[in-house]
C-alpha positions as CSV (number, residue, x, y, z in Angstrom):
1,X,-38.4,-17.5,11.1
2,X,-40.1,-14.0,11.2
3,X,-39.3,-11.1,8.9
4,X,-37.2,-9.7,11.9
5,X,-34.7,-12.1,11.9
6,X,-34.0,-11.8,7.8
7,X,-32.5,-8.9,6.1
8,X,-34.4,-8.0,3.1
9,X,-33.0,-8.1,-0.6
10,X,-33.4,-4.5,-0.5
11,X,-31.9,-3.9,2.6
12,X,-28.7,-5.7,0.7
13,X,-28.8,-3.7,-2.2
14,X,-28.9,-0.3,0.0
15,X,-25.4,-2.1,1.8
16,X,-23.7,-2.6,-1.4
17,X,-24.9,0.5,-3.0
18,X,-23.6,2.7,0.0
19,X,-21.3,0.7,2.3
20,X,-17.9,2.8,2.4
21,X,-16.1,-0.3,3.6
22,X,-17.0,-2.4,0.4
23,X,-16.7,0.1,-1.6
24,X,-13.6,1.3,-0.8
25,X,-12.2,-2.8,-0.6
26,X,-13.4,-3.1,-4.1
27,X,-11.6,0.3,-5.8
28,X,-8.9,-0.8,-3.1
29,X,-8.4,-3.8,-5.2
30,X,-9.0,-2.9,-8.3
31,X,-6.3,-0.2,-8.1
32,X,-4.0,-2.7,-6.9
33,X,-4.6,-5.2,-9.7
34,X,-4.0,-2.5,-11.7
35,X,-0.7,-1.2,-10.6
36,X,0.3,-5.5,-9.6
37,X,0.0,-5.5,-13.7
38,X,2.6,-2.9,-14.6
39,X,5.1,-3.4,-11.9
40,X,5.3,-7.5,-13.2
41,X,8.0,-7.0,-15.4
42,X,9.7,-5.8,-12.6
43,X,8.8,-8.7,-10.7
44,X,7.3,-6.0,-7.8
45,X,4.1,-5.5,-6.2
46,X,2.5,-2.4,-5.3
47,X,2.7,-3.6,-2.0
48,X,6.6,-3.6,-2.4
49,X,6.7,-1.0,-4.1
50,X,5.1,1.1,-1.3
51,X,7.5,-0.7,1.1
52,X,10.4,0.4,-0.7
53,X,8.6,3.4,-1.6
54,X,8.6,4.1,2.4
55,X,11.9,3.1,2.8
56,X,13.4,5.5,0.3
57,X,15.0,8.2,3.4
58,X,18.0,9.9,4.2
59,X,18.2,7.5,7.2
60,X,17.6,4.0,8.1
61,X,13.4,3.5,9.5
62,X,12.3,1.8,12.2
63,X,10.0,-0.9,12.2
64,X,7.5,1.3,13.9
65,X,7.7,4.2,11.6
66,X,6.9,2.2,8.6
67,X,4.4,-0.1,10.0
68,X,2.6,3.2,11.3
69,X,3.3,5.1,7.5
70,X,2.0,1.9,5.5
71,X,-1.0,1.2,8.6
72,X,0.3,-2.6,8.9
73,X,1.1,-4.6,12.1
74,X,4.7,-5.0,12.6
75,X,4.5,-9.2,11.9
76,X,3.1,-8.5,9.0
77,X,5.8,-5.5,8.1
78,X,8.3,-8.2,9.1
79,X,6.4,-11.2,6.8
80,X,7.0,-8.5,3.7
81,X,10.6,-7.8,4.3
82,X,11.7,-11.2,4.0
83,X,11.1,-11.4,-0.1
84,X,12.7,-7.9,-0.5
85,X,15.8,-9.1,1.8
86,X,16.0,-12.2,0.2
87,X,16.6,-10.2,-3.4
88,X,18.9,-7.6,-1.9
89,X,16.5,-4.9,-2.1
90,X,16.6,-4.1,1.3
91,X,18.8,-4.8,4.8
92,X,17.2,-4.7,8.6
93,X,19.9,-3.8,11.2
94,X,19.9,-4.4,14.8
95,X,19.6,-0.9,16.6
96,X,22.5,-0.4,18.4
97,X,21.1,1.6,21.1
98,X,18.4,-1.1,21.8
99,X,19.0,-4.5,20.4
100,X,15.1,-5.2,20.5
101,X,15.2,-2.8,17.8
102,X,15.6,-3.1,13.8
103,X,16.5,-0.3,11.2
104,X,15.5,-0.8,7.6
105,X,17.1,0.9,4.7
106,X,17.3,0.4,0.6
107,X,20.5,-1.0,-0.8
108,X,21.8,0.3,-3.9
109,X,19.7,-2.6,-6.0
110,X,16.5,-1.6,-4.2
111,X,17.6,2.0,-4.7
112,X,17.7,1.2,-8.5
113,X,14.4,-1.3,-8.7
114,X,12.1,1.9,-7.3
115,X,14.2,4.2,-9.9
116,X,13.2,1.8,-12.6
117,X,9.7,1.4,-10.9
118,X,8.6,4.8,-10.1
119,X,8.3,5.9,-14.4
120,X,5.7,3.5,-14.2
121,X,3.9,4.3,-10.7
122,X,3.7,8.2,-12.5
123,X,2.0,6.5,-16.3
124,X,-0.1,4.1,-14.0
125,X,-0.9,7.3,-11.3
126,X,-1.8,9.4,-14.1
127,X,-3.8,7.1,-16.3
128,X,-6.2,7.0,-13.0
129,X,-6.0,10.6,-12.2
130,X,-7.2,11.4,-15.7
131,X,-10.4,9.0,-14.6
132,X,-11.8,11.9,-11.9
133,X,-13.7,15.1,-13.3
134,X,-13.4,18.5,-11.3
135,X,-10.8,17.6,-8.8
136,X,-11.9,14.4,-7.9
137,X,-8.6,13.0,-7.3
138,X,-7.1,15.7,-5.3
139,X,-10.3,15.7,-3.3
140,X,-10.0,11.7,-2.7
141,X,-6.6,11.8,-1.5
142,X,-7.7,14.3,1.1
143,X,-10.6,12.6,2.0
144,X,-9.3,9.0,2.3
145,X,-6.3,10.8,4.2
146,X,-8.9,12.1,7.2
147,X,-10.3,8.4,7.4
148,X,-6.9,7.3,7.9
């Protein structure tokens, strides 16, 4: 095997020390570890909570709309509706314009589980805001928000 066909040590260190994909997996997950832990008593994910988070409008959303708003494929939408439907947090309606269709709203118990969850989403939001020096978070949230 010649040197050509091996990537060097170095070579791996300079991927892991500046690769934006693996770094941003790795805050990614940390993050959501992070807010996972203080949305357990609730028996919520962050992942829920930014479904129900999304779901939280004046009028019922479409499948596309929050597939497109949360950047998931609509089977996989569809996969984390079903524990939030099973609890009651949440109903999906046939469209009655086009049957093919489904509209997804909060009940009143999902209404009141991202009440009791969004104190916590503000400590948790602020404890990692207070992280960033000289505008680092607001500068993030752009900046991740352009890659999007």
């Amino acid at each position: 095997m010649s040197n050509a066909d091996r990537v060097t040590f170095e070579q791996t260190c300079l991927v892991r020390d500046t690769c934006l994909c693996l770094n941003l997996q790795r805050a990614a997950r940390a993050v959501a570890r992070r807010f996972d832990a203080a949305f357990r008593p609730l028996d919520l994910t962050n992942g829920q909570f930014s479904l129900l988070m999304s779901l939280n409008r004046p009028e019922p959303a479409s499948m596309g709309s929050v597939a497109n708003l949360l950047a998931m494929d609509r089977t996989t939408l569809t996969a984390a509706l079903k524990p939030l439907e099973r609890r009651g947090l949440v109903t999906v309606a046939v469209d009655a314009k086009d049957r093919r269709g489904r509209h997804l709203s909060l009940t009143a118990p999902g209404h009141a589980l991202l009440a009791a969850a969004l104190p916590i989403w503000q400590r948790e939001h602020a404890a990692i805001d207070a992280q960033f020096t000289d505008g680092g978070p607001a500068r993030l949230r752009t900046d991740l928000q352009a890659l999007a």
